[in-house]
PyMOL CGO cylinders between C-alpha atoms (Angstrom):
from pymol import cmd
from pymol.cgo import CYLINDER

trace = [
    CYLINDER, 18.44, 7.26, 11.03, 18.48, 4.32, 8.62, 0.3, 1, 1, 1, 1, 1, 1,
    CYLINDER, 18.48, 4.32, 8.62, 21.63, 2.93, 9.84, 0.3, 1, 1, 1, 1, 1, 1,
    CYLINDER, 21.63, 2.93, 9.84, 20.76, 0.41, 11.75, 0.3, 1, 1, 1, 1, 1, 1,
    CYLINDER, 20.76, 0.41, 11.75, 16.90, -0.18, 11.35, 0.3, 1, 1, 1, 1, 1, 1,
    CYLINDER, 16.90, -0.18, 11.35, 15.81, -3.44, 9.83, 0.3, 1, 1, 1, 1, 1, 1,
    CYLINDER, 15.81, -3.44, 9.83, 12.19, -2.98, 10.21, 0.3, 1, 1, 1, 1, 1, 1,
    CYLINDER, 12.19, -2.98, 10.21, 10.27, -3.90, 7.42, 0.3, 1, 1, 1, 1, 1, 1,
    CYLINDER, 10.27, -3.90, 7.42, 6.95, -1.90, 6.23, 0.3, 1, 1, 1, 1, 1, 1,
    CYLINDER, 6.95, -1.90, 6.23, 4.58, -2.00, 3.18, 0.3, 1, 1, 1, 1, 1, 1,
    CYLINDER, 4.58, -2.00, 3.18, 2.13, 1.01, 2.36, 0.3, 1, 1, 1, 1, 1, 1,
    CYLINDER, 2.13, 1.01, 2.36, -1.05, -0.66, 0.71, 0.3, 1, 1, 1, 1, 1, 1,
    CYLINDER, -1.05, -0.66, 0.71, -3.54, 2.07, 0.32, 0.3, 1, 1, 1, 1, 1, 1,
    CYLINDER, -3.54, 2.07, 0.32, -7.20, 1.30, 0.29, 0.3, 1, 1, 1, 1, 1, 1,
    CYLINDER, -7.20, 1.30, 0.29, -9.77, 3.35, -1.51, 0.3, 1, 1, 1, 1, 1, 1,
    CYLINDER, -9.77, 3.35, -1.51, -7.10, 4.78, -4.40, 0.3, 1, 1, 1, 1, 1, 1,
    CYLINDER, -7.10, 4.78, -4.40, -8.10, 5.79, -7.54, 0.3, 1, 1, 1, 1, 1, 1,
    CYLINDER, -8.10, 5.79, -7.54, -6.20, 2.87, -9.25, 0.3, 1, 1, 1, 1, 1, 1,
    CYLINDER, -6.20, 2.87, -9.25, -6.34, -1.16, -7.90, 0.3, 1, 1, 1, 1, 1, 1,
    CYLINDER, -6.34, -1.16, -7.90, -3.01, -2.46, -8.41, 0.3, 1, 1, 1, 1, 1, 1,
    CYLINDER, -3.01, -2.46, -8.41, -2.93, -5.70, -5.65, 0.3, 1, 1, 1, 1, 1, 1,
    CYLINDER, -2.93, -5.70, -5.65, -2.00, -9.64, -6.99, 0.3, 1, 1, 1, 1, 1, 1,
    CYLINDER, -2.00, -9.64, -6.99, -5.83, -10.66, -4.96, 0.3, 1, 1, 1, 1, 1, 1,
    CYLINDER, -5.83, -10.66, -4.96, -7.98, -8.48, -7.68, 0.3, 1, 1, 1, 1, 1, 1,
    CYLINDER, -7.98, -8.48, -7.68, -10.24, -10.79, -9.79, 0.3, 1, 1, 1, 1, 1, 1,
    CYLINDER, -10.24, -10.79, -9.79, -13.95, -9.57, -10.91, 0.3, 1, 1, 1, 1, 1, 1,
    CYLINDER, -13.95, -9.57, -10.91, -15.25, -7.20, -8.17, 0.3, 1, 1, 1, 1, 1, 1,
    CYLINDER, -15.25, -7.20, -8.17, -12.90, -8.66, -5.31, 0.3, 1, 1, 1, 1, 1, 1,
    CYLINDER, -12.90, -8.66, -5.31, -10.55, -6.16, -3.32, 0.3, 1, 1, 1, 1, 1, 1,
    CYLINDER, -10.55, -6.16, -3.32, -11.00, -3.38, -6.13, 0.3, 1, 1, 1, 1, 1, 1,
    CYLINDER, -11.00, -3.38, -6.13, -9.78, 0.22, -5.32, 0.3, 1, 1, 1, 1, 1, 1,
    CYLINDER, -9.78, 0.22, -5.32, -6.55, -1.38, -2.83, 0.3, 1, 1, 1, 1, 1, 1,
    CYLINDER, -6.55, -1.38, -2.83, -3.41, -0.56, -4.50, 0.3, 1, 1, 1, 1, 1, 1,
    CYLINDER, -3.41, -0.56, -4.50, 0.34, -1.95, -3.15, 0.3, 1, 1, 1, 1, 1, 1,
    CYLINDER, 0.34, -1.95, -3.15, 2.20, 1.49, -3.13, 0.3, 1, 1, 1, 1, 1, 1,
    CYLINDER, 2.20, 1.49, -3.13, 5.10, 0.29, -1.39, 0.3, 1, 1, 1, 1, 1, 1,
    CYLINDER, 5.10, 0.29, -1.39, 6.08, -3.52, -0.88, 0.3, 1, 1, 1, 1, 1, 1,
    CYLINDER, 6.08, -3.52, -0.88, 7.07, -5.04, 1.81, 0.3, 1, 1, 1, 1, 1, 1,
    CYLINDER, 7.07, -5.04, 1.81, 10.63, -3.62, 2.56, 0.3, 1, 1, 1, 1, 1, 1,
    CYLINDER, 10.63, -3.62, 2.56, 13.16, -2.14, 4.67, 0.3, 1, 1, 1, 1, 1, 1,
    CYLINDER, 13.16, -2.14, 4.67, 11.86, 1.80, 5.29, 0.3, 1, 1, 1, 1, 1, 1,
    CYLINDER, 11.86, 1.80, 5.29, 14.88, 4.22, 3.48, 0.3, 1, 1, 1, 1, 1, 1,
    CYLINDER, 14.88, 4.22, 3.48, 14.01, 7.98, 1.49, 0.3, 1, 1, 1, 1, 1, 1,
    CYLINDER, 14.01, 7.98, 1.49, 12.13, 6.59, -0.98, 0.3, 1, 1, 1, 1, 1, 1,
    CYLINDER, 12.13, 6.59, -0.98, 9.44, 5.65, 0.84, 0.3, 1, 1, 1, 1, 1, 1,
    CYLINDER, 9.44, 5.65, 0.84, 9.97, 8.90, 2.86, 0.3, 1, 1, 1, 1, 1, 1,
    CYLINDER, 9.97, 8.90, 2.86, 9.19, 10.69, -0.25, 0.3, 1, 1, 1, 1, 1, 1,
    CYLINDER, 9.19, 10.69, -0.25, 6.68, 8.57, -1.49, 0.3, 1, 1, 1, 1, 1, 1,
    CYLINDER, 6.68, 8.57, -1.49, 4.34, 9.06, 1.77, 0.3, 1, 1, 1, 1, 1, 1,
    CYLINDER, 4.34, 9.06, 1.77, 5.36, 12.61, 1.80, 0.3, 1, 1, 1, 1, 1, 1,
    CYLINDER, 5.36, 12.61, 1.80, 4.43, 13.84, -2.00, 0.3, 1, 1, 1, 1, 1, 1,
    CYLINDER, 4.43, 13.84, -2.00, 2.71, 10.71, -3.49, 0.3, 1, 1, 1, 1, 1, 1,
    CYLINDER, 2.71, 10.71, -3.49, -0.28, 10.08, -1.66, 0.3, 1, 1, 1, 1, 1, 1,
    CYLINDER, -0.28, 10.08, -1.66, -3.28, 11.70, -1.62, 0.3, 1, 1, 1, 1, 1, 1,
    CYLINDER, -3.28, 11.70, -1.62, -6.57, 11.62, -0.03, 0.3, 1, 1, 1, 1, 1, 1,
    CYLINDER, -6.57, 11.62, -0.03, -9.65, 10.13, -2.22, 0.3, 1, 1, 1, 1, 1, 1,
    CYLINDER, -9.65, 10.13, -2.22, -13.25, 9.64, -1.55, 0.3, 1, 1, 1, 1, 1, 1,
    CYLINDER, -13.25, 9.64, -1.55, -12.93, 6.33, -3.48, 0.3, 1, 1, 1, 1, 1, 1,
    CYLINDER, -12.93, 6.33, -3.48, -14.21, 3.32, -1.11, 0.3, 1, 1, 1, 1, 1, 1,
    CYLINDER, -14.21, 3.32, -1.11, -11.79, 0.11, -1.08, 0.3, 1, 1, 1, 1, 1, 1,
    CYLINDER, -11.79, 0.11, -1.08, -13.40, -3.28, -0.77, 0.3, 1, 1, 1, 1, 1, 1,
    CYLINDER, -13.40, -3.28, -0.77, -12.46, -4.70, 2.87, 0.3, 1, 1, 1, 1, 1, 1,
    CYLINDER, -12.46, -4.70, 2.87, -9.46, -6.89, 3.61, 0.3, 1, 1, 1, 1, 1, 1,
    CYLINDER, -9.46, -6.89, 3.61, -10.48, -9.24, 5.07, 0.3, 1, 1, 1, 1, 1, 1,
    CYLINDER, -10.48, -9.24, 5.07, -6.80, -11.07, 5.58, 0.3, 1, 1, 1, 1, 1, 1,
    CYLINDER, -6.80, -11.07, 5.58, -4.59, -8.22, 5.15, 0.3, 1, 1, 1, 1, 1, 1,
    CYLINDER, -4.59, -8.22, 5.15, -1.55, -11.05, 5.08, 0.3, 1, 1, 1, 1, 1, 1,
    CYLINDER, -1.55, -11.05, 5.08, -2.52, -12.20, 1.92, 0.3, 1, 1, 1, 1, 1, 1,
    CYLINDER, -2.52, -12.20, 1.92, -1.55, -8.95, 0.29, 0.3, 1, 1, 1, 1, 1, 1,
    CYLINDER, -1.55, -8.95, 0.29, 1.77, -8.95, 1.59, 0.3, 1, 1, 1, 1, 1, 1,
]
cmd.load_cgo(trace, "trace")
């Protein structure tokens, strides 16, 4: 399945519990963590998406220039 696949995908999840992103200063893009950087896909990230995250009823500050996160 992985073989041959060289696409490349990050997970940033907005509205988590936890900020964890390189853009949060003061108030700006609070609650947007980077679960997953930009990478090749493999069972890691599988495994991550599959038992890691979970639904919140946090609210994430909008992104406004979802590049700059990557």
């Amino acid at each position: 399945m992985f073989a041959e696949s060289k696409d490349e995908i990050a997970l940033i999840l907005v509205g988590s519990e936890e900020t964890d992103n390189p853009l949060a200063e003061g108030d700006n893009y609070q609650n947007i963590s980077i679960a997953n950087p930009l990478g090749i896909v493999d069972f890691d990230f599988l495994k991550l998406v599959q038992t890691d995250v979970k639904a919140s009823t946090v609210s994430g500050d909008c992104i406004l220039n979802e590049c700059q996160l990557i």
